[in-house]
N, C-alpha and C positions, 0 to 999 in steps of 0.2 A: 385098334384105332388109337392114334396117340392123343394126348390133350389138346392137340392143336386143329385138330382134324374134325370138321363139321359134317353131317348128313344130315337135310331135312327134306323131308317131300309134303307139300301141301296142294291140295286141291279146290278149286276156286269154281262156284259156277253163279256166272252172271246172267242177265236176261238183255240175249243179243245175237245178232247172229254170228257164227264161228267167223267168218270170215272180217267182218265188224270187230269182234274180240283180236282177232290174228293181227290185221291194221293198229290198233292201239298200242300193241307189245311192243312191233317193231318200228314204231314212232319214238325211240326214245327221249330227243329234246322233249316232248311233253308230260313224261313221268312225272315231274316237280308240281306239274296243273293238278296231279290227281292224287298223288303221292307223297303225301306230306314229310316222308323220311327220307325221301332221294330230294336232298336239297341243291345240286347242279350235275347237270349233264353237259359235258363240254366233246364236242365232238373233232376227234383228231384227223381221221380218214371216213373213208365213204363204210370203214368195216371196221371203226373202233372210235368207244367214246370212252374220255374219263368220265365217273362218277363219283361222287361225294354223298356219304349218307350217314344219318346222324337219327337215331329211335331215341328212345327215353334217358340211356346209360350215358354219362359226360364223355363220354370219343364219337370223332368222326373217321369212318373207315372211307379210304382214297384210293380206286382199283378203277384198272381199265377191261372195258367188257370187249371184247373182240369177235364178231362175227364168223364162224365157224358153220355152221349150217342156216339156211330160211327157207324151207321149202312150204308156200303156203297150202297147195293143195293136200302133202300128207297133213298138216298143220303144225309141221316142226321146227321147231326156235334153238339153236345151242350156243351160246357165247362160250367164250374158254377167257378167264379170269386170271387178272395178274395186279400185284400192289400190294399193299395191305392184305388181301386175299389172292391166294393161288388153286387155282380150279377149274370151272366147268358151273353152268345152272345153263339145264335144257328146259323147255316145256312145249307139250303137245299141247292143243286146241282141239277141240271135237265137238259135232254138233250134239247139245243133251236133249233134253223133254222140249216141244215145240216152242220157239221164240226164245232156245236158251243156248249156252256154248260152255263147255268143261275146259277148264285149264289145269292141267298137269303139271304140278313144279317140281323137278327135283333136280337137286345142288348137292355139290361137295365140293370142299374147300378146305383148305388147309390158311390158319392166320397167321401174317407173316408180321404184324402189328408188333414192335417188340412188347409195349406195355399191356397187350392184351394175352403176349405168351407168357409171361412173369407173372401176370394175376389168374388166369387159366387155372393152375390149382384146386384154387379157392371161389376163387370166380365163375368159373364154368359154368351154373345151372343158371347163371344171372346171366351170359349172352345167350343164350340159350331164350332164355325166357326173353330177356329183349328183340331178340330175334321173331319169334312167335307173336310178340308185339306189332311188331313192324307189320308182318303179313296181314295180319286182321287189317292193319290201317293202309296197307295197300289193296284189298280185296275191298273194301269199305269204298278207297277214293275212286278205284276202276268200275266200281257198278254205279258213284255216282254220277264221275265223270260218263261212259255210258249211256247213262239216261237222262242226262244233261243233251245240248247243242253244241256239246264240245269237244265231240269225236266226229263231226258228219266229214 
């Protein structure tokens, strides 16, 4: 794997039901409600939005997510990524313990950022960790949002 090249998979389980959860993901305009690091979603076609997202680290990454798979009954999600990042982040949904739903994340992506492949080096275990960041405070907004009124 080169320096540029990211793999993360993280597992998310909220208190809702999967299909409740599945609704949310593919709502994207509303990330920004819950998701305090995706600061705009701008939607280009019925099967691609730009987004802009900005964690702890002073850059913001600018990549369009493109619609590749939704099938909600298996509960599978794939965008295929381009911008700033070049990739793919699928996630499965599944029903967990009663009143609950699993979210399955897994991404890879290659940065295509120049100032984030020149500091890569050195840098590395810093997006890394920013990254890791971000999840927790998207796992955090989506169980809030959730169990809020502001997914009905």
């Amino acid at each position: 794997m080169s320096l540029h090249e990211y793999r993360f998979r993280n597992v998310w389980s909220v208190e809702t039901a999967a299909a409740r959860l599945f609704g949310a993901l593919v709502d994207l305009a509303n990330y920004p409600a819950w998701w305090p690091d995706v600061r705009a979603v701008d939607r280009l076609d019925d099967d691609t939005a730009q987004v802009t997202c900005r964690a702890l680290l002073p850059y913001a990454l600018v990549f369009r997510l493109h619609r590749v798979e939704q099938d909600e009954r298996a509960g599978r999600l794939r965008v295929g990524i381009s911008g700033d990042l070049e990739g793919f982040c699928e996630g499965v949904v599944a029903p967990g313990s009663p009143g609950r739903a699993t979210l399955a994340i897994s991404q890879r992506v290659v940065v295509n950022k120049s100032l984030l492949r020149r500091l890569a080096p050195v840098a590395r275990p810093l997006f890394r960790a920013n990254h890791a960041v971000m999840m927790r405070r998207g796992q955090r907004g989506l169980r809030a949002y959730l169990a809020g009124s502001g997914a009905e």
